[in-house]
Structure formats: structure tokens, C-alpha cells
C-alpha positions in Angstrom: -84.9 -43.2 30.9 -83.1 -40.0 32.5 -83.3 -37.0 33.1 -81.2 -34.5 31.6 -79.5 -31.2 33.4 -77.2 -28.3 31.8 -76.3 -26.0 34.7 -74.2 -22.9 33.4 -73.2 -24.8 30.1 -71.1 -22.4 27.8 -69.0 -22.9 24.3 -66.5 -20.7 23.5 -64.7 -21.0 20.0 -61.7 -19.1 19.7 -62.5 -16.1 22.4 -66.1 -15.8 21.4 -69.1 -17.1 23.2 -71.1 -19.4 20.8 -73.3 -20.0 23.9 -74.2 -18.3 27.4 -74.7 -20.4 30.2 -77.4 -22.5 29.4 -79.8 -23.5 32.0 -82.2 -26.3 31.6 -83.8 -29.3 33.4 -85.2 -32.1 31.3 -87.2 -34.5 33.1 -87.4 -38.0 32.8 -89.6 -38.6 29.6 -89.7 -35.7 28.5 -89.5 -33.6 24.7 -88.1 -30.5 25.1 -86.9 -28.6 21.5 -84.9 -26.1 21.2 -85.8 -23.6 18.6 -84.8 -20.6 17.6 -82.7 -18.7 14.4 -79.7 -20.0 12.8 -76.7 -19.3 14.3 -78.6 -19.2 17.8 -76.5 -22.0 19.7 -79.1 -24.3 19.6 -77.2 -27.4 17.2 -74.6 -26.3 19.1 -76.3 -27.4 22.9 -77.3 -30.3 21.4 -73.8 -31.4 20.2 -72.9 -30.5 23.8 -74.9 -32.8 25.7 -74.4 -35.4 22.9 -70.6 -34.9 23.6 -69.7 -34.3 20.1 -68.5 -31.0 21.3 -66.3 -30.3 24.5 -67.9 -28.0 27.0 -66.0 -24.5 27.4 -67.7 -24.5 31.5 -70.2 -25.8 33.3 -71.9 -29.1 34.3 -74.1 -31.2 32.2 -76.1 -34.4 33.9 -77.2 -37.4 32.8 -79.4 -39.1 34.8 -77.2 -39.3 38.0 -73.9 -39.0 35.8 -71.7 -35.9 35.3 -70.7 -36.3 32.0 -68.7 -33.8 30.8 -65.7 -35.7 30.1 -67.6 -38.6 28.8 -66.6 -39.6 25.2 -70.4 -40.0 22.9 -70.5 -43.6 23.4 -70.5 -43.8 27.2 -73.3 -41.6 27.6 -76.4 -43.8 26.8 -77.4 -41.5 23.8 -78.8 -42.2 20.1 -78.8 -39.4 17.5 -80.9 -38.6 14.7 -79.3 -36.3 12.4 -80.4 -33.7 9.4 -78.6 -35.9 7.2 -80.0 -39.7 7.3 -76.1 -40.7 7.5 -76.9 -44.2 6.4 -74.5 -46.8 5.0 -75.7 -47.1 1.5 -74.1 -50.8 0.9 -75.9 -52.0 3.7 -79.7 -53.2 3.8 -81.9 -51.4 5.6 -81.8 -54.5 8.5 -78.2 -53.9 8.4 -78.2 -50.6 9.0 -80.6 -50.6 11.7 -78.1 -53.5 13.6 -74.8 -52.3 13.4 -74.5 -50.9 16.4 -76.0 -54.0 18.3 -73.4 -56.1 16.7 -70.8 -53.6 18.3 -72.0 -54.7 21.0 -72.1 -58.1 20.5 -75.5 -58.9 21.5 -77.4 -61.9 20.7 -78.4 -62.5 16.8 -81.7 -63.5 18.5 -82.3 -60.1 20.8 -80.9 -58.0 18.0 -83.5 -59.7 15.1 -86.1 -58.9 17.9 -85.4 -55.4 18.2 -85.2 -54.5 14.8 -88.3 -56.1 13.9 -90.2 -54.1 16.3 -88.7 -51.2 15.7 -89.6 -52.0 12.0 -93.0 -52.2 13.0 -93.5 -49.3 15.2 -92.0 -47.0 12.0 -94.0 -49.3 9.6 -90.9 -49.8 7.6 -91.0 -54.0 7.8 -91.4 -54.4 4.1 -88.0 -52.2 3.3 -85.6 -54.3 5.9 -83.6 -55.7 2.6 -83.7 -52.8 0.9 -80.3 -50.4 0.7 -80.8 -46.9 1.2 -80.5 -45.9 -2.7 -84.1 -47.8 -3.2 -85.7 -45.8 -0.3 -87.9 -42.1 -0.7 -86.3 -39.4 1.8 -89.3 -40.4 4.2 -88.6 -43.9 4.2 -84.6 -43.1 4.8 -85.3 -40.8 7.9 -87.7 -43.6 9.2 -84.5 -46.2 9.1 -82.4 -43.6 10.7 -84.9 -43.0 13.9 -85.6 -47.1 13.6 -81.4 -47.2 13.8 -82.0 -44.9 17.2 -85.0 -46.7 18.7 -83.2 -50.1 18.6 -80.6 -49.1 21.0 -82.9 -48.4 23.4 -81.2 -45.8 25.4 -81.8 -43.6 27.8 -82.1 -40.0 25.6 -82.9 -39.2 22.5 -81.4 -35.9 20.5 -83.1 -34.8 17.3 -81.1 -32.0 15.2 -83.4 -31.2 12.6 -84.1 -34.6 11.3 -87.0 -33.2 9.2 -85.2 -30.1 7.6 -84.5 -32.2 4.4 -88.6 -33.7 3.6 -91.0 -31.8 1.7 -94.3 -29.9 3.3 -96.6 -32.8 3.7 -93.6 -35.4 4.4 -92.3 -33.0 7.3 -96.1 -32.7 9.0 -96.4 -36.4 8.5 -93.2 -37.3 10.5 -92.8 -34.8 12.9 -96.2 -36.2 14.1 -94.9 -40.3 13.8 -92.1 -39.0 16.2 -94.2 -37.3 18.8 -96.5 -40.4 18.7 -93.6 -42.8 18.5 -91.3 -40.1 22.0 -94.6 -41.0 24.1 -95.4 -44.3 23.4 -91.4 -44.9 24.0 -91.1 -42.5 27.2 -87.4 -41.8 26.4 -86.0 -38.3 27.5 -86.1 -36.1 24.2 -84.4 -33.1 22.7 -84.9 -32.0 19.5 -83.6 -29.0 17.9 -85.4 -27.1 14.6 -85.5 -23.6 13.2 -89.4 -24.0 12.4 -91.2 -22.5 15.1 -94.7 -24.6 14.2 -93.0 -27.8 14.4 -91.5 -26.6 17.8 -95.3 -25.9 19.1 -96.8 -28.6 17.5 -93.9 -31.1 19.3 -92.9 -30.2 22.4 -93.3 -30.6 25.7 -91.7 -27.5 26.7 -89.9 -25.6 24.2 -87.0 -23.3 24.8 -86.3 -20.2 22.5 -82.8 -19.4 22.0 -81.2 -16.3 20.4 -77.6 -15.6 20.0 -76.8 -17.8 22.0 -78.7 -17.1 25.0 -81.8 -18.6 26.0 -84.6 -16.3 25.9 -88.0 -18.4 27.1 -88.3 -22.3 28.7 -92.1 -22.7 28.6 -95.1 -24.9 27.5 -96.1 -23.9 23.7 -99.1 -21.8 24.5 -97.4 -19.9 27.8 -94.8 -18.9 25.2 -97.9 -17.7 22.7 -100.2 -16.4 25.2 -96.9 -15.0 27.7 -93.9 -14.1 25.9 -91.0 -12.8 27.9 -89.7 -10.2 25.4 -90.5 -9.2 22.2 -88.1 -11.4 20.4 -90.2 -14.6 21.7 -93.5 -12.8 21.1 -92.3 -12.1 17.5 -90.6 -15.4 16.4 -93.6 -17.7 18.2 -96.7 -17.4 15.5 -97.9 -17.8 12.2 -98.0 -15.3 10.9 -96.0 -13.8 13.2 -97.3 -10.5 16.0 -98.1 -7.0 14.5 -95.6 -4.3 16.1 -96.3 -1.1 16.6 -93.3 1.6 17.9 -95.3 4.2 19.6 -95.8 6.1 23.2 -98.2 5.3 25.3 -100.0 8.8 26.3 -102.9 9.8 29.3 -106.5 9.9 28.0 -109.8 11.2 29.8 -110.5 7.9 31.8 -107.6 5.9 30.1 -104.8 6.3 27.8 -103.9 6.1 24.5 -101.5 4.5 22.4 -100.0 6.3 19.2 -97.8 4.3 16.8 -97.7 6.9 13.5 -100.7 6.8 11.8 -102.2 4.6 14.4 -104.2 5.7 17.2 -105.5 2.6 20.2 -107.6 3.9 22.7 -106.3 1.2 25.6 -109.2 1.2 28.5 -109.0 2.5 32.0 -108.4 -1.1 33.8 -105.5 -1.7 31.2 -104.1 1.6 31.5 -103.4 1.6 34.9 -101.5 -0.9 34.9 -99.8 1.1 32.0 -99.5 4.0 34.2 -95.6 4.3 35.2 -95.0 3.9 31.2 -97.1 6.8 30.3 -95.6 9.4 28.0 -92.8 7.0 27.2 -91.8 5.0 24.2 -93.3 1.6 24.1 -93.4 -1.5 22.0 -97.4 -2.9 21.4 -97.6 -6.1 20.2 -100.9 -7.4 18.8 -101.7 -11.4 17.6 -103.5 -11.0 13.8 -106.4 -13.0 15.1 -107.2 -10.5 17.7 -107.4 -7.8 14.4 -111.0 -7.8 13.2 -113.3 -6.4 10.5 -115.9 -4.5 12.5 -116.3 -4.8 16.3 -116.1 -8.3 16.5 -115.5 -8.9 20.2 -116.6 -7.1 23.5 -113.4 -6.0 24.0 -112.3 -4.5 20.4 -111.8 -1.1 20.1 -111.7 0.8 16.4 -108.6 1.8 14.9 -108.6 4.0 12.0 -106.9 5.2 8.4 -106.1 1.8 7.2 -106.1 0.9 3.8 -105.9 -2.5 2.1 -102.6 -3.7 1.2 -102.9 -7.0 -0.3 -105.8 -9.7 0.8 -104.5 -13.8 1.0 -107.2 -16.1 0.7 -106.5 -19.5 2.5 -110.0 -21.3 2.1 -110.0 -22.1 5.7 -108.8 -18.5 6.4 -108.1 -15.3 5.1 -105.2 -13.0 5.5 -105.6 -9.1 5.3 -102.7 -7.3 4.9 -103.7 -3.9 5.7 -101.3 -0.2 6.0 -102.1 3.2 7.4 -99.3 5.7 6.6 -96.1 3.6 7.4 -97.4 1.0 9.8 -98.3 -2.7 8.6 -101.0 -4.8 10.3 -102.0 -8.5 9.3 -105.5 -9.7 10.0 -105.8 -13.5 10.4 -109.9 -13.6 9.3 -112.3 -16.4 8.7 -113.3 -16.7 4.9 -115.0 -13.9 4.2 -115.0 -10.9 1.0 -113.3 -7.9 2.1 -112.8 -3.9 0.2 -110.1 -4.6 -2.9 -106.8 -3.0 -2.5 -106.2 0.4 -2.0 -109.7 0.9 -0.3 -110.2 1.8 3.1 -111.5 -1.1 5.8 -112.6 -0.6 9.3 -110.9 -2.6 11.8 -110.7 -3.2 15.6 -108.2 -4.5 17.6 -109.0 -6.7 20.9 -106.9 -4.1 23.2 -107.7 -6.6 26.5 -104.8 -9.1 24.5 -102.3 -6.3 23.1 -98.6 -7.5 24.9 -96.1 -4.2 25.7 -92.4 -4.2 25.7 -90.4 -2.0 26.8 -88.0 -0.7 23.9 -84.9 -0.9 24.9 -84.4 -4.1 26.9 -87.2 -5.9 24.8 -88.6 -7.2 28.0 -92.5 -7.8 28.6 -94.0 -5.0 30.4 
């Protein structure tokens, strides 16, 4: 196992900056992923402490080893890739040895290690199969079996489940946060699907063009965001916004947003107070939207219509407008006005997030 350090880790490609000095500490054991857009820098990082990309400046550690001149072969890495990258004339056991044989290990140690790894991935009944006779599942389970076997000392994910359908993805992505703990190998693992992120990792760090934007647990990022980009790309479905000012009230304030009045209370408005009468960003979670006054701490918000109503079983969506301004309700099962009809609604003000406008930072 090892631990895993970037400190001030850029990539430049031909004068522009593909990634801003990345800071991150991985500890031993650990599953960190890296999410965010494409084009973010996140693949990018990965290849970088993977060494399949140079490093513009900067230091990257592994374990006690500075590795930034280290070819991919001495760094004690395995790599699982979007693509399966499997030799199709091999058998599945053949695959899944090659790189022991490199090595020259013992036919006994490597026919031990394969067959647990076979196990672990339930894959045992496909070892003399070729790739071709394999579903996409069954191929990504070789290529993590192919990783595991090595035994080394960090894994690096780069969006190995980006090419299995819905329930094949959930399925997996669960079999390798089972299989990264029962292992305790160091872990990064990079997707653009922010509920596989949440639903993964340790820690998760949220990059955006190129720069990294949040390191935190998943629910710190959903309960704390740093900015309004994190606040808006963590969540399904993702934070209402509203662009408004935040104005004084008799014993409070208000919050105008267009159509959209928010009373906000006195506690929570004076800690608002050096942001009154200035442009502000709200940002509101759709389960804290409710039909009626549904918690202690809701407070009415008026002139909204229904848009369009999504009904989930477990859940409903309401997708509701007043003038310009959207607003998505995350509701238990329940029947709501048809469109076009009004619907009163309260918002739980005591877990509305502000952002200042221009920087995007949390207020």
C-alpha cells in the first residue's frame, strides 16, 4: 500500500495550462475520485501520476518515492481503463497472467493469484474463455481481475464503467468499492458522473477547468459546497438558483430573485447583513422545496405555476415556474395541481446556500 502526494502538479500542452497546480494527499488505503466535466483535467491527473503523461512542474509521491521521472512500470501501479484493452486471442486466464509472466514469476504463485482474483470477481467459470465470448460486464471484471493480480501498491480507475449500461454500471461500481476495501490498496478513480463519485468515494475532489474546486467527504461537498459550481454539479437533480439581491426587512430581510420573493429570518439575515442590498446567488436543494408548510423552518413562496410534474414511484418531481425563474421540487409520491395551475410551496430558508456572484464563492 502507499500513499499518494501531488504537490503543485501542472500540465501544460503547447503554452496552455491543461492543469493548475493540483494539490492532493491520498492516504494509505484510501479511494479518492476525481470528478468533474469533461475537459476538466481530471483523465489528465490521473495519466500524471500514472506516468503516462510527463509532468509540466511540480512533485508527485509515491509512497516515500518522487517519481516524476519514473517510467509507468517502475511505479508500482495497475490501471483500469474505459476501454477493457484486452488481448482478444488470449483466454481470459491468459489475459489476467501476462504481466506475471513478465515478470517471470512462478507458474505456481501466478495460477494462485489468478484464481483468487477469479474468485473475488466471480469470474472462475470464464478463465478459458477469450474476450469475444464475454458480455461488457464480464470483460471489465477480467480487466480489474488483470489489475488485482499484480498486487500493487495503487490503483487508478479512468472511467472503467463509462461503457456498461444503467443497471451493469450500479452493479459494478458497487463490486469495486466492495472489492478497494476488502483489498486496502490506495485508490483513484476518475468519472464524469457525479452519483457514482458520491456513491464511491472516500473523499472526492471536484475539478473544473482544470483547477480543483472542492477535496471533501461526499456529504460535506452536498451539505458545504465551496462555490456554486460544486453546489450545482453535486446532486440529483441538481440545486435550484436563483440571481437576486438580498434586501433589509422589518426584523429580517428579504430575498428577491424576479418573480420570487424569500422572506430569510432575522437569525439568518444577520449573518447576511454586510451582503444586504447587493446581488447574490441563493441556492436551494429540491428536497428542501415543499408543497405546503412542510417543516418548521419553511417559509411560503409565491406565483408559481406548474410546469411539468415527473412521477418516479418512489418519488415525484415538480417542476414548477413563476415569471422566468425555474424551481424543482424533489416530493414523496403524492397528486399535485395539473400544469399550468398554481401550487403553493415553501422553501426550508434555514438550508438555502449564498454565493457571492462574481467570484462564485460560498458566502
Amino acid at each position: 500500500m502507499a500513499r499518494v502526494r501531488l504537490e503543485g502538479v501542472r500540465k501544460v500542452y503547447d503554452g496552455t495550462v491543461a492543469v493548475h497546480g493540483v494539490n492532493l494527499d491520498v492516504r494509505d488505503g484510501e479511494l479518492v475520485v476525481l470528478v468533474g466535466p469533461s475537459g476538466c483535467g481530471k483523465s489528465t491527473t490521473l495519466r500524471m501520476i500514472a506516468g503516462l503523461e510527463s509532468i509540466s512542474s511540480g512533485k508527485l509521491w509515491i509512497g516515500e518515492r518522487l517519481v516524476n521521472d519514473l517510467p509507468p512500470a517502475a511505479r508500482d501501479i495497475a490501471m483500469v481503463f474505459q476501454s477493457y484493452a484486452l488481448y482478444p486471442h488470449m483466454t481470459v486466464r491468459d489475459n489476467m497472467r501476462f504481466a506475471l509472466r513478465l515478470k517471470r514469476l512462478p507458474d505456481a504463485e501466478v495460477a494462485a493469484r489468478v484464481q483468487r482474483a477469479a474468485e473475488m470477481l466471480d469470474i472462475a467459470g470464464l478463465l478459458d474463455r477469450r474476450p469475444r465470448q464475454l458480455s461488457g460486464g464480464q470483460r471489465q471484471r477480467v480487466a480489474i481481475g488483470r489489475a488485482i493480480v499484480r498486487q500493487p501498491a495503487v490503483f487508478l480507475f479512468d472511467e472503467p464503467l463509462s461503457n456498461l449500461d444503467a443497471k451493469l454500471r450500479v452493479q459494478t461500481r458497487r463490486e469495486i468499492a466492495r472489492l478497494q476495501r476488502r483489498l486496502g490498496v490506495t485508490s483513484v478513480y476518475v468519472t464524469h458522473d457525479q452519483v457514482e463519485a458520491m456513491t464511491m468515494g472516500d473523499r472526492i475532489v471536484v475539478m473544473n477547468a482544470g483547477r480543483v474546486q472542492q477535496v471533501d467527504t461526499p456529504l460535506a461537498l452536498y451539505d458545504r459546497p465551496a462555490n456554486l459550481f460544486v453546489a450545482t454539479f453535486i446532486g440529483s437533480p441538481p440545486m435550484n438558483v436563483f440571481r437576486g439581491t438580498l434586501e433589509r426587512g422589518d426584523g429580517g430581510a428579504v430575498f428577491r430573485a424576479g418573480a420570487v420573493t424569500v422572506p430569510i429570518p432575522a437569525e439568518r439575515a444577520s449573518r447576511l447583513a454586510a451582503h444586504a442590498g447587493r446581488p447574490l446567488v441563493a441556492g436551494l436543494r429540491p428536497e428542501h422545496v415543499h408543497v405546503g408548510a412542510a417543516s418548521p423552518t419553511a417559509v411560503p413562496v409565491r406565483g408559481f405555476v406548474v410546469d411539468v410534474v415527473e412521477p418516479l414511484g418512489n418519488a415525484t418531481l415538480l417542476h414548477a415556474k413563476a415569471g422566468e425563474q425555474d424551481l424543482t421540487a424533489s416530493l414523496g409520491p403524492q397528486p399535485l395541481p395539473p400544469a399550468g395551475q398554481p401550487v403553493d410551496l415553501s422553501v426550508d430558508v434555514a438550508r438555502m446556500h449564498f454565493f457571492d456572484p462574481d467570484s462564485g464563492a460560498a458566502v
